[in-house]
MIDOSE-1310 file (N, C-alpha, C; in nm, 2 decimals, decimal comma, always signed):
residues 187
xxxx	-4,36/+1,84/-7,12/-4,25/+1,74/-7,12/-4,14/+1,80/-7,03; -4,11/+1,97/-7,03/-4,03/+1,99/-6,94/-4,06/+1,96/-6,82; -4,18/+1,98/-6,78/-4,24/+1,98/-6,65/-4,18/+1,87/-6,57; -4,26/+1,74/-6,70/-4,22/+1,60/-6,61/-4,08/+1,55/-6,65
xxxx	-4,02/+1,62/-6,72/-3,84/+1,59/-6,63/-3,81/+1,69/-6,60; -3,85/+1,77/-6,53/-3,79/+1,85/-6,39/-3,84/+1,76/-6,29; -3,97/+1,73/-6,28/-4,02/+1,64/-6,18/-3,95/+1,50/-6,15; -3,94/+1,46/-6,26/-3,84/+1,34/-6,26/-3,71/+1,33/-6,23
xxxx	-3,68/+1,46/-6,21/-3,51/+1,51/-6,14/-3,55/+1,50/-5,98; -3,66/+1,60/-5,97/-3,69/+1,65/-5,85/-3,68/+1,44/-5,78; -3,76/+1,39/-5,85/-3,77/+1,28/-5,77/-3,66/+1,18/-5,73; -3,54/+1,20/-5,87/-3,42/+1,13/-5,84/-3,34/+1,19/-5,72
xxxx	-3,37/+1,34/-5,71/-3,30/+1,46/-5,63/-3,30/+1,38/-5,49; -3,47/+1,35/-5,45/-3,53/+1,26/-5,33/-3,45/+1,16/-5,34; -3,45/+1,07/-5,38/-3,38/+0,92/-5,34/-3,25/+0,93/-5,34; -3,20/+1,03/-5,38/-3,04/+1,00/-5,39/-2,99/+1,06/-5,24
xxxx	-3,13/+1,18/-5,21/-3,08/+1,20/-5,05/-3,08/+1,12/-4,95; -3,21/+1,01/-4,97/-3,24/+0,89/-4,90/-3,12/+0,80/-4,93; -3,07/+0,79/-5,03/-2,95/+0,70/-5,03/-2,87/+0,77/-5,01; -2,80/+0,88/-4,98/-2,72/+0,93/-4,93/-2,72/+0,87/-4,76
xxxx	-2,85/+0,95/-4,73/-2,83/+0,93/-4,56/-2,86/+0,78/-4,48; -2,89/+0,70/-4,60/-2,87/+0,52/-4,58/-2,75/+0,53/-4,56; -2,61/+0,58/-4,67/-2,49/+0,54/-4,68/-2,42/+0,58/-4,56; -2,46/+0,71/-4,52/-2,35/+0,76/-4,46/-2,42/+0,81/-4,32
xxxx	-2,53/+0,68/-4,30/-2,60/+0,71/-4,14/-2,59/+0,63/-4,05; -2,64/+0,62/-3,93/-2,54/+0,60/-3,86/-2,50/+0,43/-3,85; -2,38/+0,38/-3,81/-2,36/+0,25/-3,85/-2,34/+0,14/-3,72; -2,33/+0,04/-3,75/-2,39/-0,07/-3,63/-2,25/-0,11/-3,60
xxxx	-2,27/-0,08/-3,47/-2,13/-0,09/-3,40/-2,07/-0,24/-3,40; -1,96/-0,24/-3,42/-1,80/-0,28/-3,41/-1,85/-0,48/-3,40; -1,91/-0,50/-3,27/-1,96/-0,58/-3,23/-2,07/-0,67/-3,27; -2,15/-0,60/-3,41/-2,32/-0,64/-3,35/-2,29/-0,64/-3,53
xxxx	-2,22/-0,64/-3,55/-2,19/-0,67/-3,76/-2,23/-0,79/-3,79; -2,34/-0,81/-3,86/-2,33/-0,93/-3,95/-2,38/-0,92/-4,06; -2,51/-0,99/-4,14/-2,45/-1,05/-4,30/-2,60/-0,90/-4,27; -2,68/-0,86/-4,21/-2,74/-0,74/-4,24/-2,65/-0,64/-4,30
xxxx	-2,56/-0,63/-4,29/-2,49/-0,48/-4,36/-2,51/-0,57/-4,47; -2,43/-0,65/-4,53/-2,41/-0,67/-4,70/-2,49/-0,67/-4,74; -2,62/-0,72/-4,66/-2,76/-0,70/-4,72/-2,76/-0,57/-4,75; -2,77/-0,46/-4,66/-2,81/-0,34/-4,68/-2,72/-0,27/-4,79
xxxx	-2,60/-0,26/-4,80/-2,48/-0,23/-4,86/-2,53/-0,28/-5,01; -2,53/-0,41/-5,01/-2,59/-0,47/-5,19/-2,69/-0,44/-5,22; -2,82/-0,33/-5,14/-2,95/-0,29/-5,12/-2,91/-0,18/-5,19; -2,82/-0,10/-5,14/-2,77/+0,00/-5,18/-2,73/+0,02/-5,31
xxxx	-2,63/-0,04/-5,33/-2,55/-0,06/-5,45/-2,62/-0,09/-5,55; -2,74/-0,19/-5,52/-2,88/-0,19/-5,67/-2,90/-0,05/-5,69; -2,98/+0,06/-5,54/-3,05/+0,14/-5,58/-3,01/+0,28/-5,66; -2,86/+0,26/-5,62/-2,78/+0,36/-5,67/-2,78/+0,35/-5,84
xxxx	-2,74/+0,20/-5,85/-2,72/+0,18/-6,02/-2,88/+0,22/-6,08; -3,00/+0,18/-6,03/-3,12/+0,23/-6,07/-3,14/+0,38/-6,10; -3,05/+0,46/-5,98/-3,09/+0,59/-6,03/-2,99/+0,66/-6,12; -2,89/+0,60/-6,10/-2,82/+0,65/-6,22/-2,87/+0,58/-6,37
xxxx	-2,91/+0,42/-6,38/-2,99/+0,46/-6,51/-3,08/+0,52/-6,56; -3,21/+0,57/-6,43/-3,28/+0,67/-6,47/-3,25/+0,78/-6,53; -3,15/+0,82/-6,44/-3,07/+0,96/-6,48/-3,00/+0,97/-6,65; -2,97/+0,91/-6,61/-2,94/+0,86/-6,75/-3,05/+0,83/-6,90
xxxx	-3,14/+0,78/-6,88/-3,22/+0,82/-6,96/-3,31/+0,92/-6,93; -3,31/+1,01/-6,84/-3,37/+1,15/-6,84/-3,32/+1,26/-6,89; -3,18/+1,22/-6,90/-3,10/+1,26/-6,96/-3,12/+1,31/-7,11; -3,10/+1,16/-7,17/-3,10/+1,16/-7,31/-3,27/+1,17/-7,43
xxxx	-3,34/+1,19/-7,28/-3,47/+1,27/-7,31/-3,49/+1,39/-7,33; -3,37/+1,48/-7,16/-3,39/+1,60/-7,19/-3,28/+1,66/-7,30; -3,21/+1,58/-7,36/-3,08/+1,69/-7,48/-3,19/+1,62/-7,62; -3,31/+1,51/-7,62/-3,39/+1,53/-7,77/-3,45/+1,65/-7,75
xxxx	-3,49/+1,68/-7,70/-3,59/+1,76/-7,62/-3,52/+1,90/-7,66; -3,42/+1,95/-7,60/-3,33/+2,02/-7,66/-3,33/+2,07/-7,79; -3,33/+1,95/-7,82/-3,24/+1,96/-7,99/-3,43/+1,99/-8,07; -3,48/+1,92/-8,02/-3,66/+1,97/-8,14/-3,68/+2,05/-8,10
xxxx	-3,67/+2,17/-7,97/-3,69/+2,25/-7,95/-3,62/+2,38/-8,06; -3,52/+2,36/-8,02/-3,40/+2,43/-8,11/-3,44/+2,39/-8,28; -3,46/+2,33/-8,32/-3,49/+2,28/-8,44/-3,65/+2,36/-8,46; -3,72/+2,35/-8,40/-3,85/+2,41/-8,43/-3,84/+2,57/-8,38
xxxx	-3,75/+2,62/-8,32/-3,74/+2,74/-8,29/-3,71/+2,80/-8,42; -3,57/+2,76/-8,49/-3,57/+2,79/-8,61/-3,64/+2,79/-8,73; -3,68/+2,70/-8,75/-3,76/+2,64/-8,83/-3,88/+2,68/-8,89; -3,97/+2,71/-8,76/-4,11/+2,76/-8,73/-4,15/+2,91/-8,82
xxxx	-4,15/+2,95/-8,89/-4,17/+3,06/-8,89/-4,32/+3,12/-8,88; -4,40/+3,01/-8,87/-4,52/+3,05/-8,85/-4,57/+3,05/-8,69; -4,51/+3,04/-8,59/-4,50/+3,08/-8,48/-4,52/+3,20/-8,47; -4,59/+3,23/-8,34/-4,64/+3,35/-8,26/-4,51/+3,39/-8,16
xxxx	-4,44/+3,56/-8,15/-4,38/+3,58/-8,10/-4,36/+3,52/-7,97; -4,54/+3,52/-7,90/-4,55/+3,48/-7,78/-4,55/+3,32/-7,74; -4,57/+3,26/-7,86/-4,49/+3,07/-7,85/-4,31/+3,09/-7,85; -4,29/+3,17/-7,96/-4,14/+3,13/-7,99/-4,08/+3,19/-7,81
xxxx	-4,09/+3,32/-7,77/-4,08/+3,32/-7,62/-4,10/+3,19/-7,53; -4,20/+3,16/-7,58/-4,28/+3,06/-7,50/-4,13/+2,90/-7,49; -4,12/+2,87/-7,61/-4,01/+2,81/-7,64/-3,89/+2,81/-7,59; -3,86/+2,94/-7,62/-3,74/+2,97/-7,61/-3,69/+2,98/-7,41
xxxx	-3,81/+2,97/-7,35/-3,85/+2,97/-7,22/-3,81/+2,83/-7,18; -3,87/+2,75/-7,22/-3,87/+2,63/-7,21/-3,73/+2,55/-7,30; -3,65/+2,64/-7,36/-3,53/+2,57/-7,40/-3,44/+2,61/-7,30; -3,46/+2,72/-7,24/-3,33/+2,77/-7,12/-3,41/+2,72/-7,01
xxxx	-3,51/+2,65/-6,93/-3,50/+2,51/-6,88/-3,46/+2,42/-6,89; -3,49/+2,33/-6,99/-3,39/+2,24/-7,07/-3,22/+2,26/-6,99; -3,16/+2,37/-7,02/-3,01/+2,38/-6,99/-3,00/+2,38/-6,89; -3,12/+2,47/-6,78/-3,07/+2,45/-6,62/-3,10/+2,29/-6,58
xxxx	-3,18/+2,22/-6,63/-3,22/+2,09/-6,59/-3,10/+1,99/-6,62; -3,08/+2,03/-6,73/-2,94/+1,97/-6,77/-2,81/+1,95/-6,69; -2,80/+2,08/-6,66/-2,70/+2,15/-6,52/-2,76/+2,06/-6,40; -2,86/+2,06/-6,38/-2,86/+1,98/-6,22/-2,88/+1,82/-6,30
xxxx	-2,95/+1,76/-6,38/-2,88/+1,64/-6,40/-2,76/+1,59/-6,34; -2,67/+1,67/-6,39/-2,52/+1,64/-6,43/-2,44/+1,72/-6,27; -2,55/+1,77/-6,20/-2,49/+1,76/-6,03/-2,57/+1,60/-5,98; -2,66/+1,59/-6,01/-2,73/+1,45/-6,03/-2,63/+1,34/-6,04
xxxx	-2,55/+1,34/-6,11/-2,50/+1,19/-6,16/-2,38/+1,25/-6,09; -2,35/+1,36/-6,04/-2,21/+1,33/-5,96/-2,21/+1,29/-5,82; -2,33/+1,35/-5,81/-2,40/+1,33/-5,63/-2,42/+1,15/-5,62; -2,43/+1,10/-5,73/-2,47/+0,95/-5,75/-2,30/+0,89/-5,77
xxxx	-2,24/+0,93/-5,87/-2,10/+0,89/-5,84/-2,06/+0,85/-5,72; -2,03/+0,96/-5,62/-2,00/+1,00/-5,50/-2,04/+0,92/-5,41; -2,20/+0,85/-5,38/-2,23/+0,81/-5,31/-2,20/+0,65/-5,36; -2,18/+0,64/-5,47/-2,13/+0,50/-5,54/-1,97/+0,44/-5,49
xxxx	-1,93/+0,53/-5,50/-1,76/+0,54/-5,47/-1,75/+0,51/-5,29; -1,84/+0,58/-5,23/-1,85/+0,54/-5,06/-1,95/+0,42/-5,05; -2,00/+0,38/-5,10/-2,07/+0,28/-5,07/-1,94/+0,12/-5,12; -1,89/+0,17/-5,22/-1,78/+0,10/-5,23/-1,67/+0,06/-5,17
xxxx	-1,68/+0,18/-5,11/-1,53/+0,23/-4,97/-1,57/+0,15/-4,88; -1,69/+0,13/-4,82/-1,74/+0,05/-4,76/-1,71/-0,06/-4,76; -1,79/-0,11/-4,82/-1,78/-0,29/-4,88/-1,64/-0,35/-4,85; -1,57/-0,23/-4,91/-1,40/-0,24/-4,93/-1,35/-0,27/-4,78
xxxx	-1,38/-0,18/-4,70/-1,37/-0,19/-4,52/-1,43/-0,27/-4,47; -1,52/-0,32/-4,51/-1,67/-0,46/-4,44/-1,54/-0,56/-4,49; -1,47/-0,56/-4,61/-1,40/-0,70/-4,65/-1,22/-0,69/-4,59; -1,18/-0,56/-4,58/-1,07/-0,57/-4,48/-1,08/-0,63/-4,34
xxxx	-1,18/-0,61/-4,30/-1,18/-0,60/-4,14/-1,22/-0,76/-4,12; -1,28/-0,82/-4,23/-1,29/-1,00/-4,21/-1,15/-1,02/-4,28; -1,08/-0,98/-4,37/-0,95/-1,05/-4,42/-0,85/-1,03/-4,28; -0,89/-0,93/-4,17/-0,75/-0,86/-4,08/-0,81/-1,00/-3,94
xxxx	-0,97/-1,01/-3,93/-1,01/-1,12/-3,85/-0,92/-1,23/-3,88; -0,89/-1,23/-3,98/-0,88/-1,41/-4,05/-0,73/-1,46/-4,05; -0,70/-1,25/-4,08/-0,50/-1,27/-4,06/-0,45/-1,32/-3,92; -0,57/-1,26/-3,83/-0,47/-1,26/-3,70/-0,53/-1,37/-3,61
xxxx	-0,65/-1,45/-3,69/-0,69/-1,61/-3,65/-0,60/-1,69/-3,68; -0,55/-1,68/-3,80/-0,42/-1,81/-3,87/-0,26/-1,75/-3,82; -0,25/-1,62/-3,75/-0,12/-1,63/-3,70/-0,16/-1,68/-3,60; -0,25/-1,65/-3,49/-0,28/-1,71/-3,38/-0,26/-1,86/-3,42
xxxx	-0,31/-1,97/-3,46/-0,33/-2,09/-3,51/-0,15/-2,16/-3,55; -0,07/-2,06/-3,58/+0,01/-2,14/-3,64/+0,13/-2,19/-3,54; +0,15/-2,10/-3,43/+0,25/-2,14/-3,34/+0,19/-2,29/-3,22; +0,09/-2,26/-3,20/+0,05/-2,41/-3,13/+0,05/-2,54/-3,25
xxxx	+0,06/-2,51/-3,39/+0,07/-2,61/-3,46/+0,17/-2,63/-3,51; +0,28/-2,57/-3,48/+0,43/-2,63/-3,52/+0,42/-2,64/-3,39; +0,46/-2,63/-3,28/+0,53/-2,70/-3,18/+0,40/-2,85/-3,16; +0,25/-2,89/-3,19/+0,24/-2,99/-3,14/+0,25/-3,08/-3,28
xxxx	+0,31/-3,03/-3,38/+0,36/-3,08/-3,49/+0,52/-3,13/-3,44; +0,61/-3,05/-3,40/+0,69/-3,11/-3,33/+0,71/-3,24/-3,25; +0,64/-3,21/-3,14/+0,58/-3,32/-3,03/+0,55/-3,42/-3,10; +0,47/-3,42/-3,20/+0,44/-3,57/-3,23/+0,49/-3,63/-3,31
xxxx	+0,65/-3,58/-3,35/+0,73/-3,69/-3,43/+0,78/-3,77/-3,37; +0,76/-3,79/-3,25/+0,79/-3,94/-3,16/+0,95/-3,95/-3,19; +1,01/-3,84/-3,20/+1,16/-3,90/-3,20/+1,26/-3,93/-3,08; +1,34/-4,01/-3,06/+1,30/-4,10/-2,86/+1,45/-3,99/-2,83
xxxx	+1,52/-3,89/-2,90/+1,66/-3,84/-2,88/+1,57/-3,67/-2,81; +1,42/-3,64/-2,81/+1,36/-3,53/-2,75/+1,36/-3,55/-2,56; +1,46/-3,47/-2,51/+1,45/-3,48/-2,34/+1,30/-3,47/-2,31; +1,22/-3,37/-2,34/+1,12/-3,38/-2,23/+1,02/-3,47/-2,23
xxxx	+1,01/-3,63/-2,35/+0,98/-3,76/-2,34/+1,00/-3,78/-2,23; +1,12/-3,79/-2,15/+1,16/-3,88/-2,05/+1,11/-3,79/-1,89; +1,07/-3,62/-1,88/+1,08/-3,55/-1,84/+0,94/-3,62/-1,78; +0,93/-3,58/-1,57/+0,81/-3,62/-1,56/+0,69/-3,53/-1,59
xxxx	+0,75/-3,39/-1,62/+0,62/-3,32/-1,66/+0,64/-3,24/-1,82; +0,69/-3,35/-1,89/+0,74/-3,28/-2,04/+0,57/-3,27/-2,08; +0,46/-3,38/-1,99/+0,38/-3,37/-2,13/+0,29/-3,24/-2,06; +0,28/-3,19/-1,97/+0,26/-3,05/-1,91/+0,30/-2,91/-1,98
xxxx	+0,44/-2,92/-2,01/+0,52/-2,86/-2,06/+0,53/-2,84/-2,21; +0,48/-2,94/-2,26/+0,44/-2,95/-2,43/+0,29/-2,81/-2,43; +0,19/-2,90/-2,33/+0,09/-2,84/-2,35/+0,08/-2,67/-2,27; +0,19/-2,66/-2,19/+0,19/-2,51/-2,16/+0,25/-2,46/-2,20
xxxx	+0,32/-2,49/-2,35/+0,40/-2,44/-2,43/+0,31/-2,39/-2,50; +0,27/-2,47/-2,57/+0,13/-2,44/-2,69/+0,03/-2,32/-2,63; -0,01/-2,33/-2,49/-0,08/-2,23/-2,47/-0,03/-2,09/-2,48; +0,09/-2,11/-2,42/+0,18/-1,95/-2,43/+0,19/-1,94/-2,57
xxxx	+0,20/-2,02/-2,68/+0,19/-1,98/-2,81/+0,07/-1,91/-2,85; +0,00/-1,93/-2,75/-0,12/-1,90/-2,82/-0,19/-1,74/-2,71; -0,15/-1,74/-2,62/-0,20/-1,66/-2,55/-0,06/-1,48/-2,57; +0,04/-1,51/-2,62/+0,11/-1,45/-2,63/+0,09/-1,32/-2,75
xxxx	+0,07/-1,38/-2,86/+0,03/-1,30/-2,97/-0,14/-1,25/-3,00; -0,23/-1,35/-2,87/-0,37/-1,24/-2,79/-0,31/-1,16/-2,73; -0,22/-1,16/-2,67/-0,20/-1,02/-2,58/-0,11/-0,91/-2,66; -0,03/-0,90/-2,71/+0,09/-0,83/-2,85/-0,04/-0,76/-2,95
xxxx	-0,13/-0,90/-3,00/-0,26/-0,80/-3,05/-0,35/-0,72/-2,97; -0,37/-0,72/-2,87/-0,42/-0,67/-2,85/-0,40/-0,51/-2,77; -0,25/-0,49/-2,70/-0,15/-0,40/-2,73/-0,18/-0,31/-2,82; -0,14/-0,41/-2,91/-0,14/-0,30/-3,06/-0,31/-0,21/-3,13
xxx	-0,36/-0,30/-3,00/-0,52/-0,23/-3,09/-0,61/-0,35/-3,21; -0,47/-0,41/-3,23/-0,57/-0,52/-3,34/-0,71/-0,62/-3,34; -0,74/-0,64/-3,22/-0,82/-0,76/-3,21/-0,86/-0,67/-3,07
């Protein structure tokens, strides 16, 4: 039984490296993003919670395990020096397995917390798209919200190129804060 939860560590040990270097390999440039990451990302996020339940009940296999061992160590008195050894061998496995378990579920924490950090960044960078779409959006829609309250006391009605001037207003609204974002790095 020790055997096959050390093996069953050994095997969590494997996937959590494989999910590791899913998480943190290399990523799809800037341009070429789409609904594939959240696939992969929520791909992720299952496999992670899978091995930490495993772990978790490998866990609570290897501290019964533990404890009947420890219980029959004592207990046993008709035991052979060379079983109770034998035992007692196999209970200070138990503790080191225990020990890497429990680097086990931190290694899984960790990769849970960045896969999160992620997600978290996959959903900023569409909220920062979205911010700097509706500021773009809002200056050409008050001034042609302006314009079309038909009120007859606005000069550039009467003006021969007001309606030119309406509409290369609106553009500079809009081409102004593409260029200021873009300056800044944003877009």
């Amino acid at each position: 039984m020790v055997e096959y939860d050390a093996d069953t560590l050994e095997h969590l040990s494997n996937k959590l490296a494989s999910l590791s270097s899913r998480v943190f390999g290399p990523r799809v440039p800037l341009k070429s993003r789409d609904t594939r990451i959240s696939r992969a990302l929520h791909k992720c996020l299952k496999d992670i919670g899978n091995a930490g339940d495993h772990l978790s009940r490998t866990r609570e296999s290897m501290l019964g395990l533990q404890r009947i061992i420890a219980f029959v160590i004592k207990s046993g008195s008709w035991w052979s020096a060379e079983e109770k050894d034998s035992l007692g061998t196999s209970q200070q496995d138990l503790v080191a397995l225990v020990d890497f378990q429990t680097h086990l579920v931190a290694k899984t924490q960790f990769i849970l917390d960045a896969t999160l950090g992620f997600i978290s960044n996959q959903q900023n960078e569409i909220f920062r798209v979205l911010t700097i779409a509706s500021v773009l959006g809002i200056p050409p829609t008050l001034i042609a919200s302006m314009y079309g309250m038909n009120f007859h006391d606005m000069p550039e009605y009467s003006w021969r190129y007001g309606y030119p001037y309406g509409l290369a207003l609106i553009l500079l609204s809009i081409l102004l804060p593409i260029i200021w974002f873009r300056r800044q790095g944003w877009w």
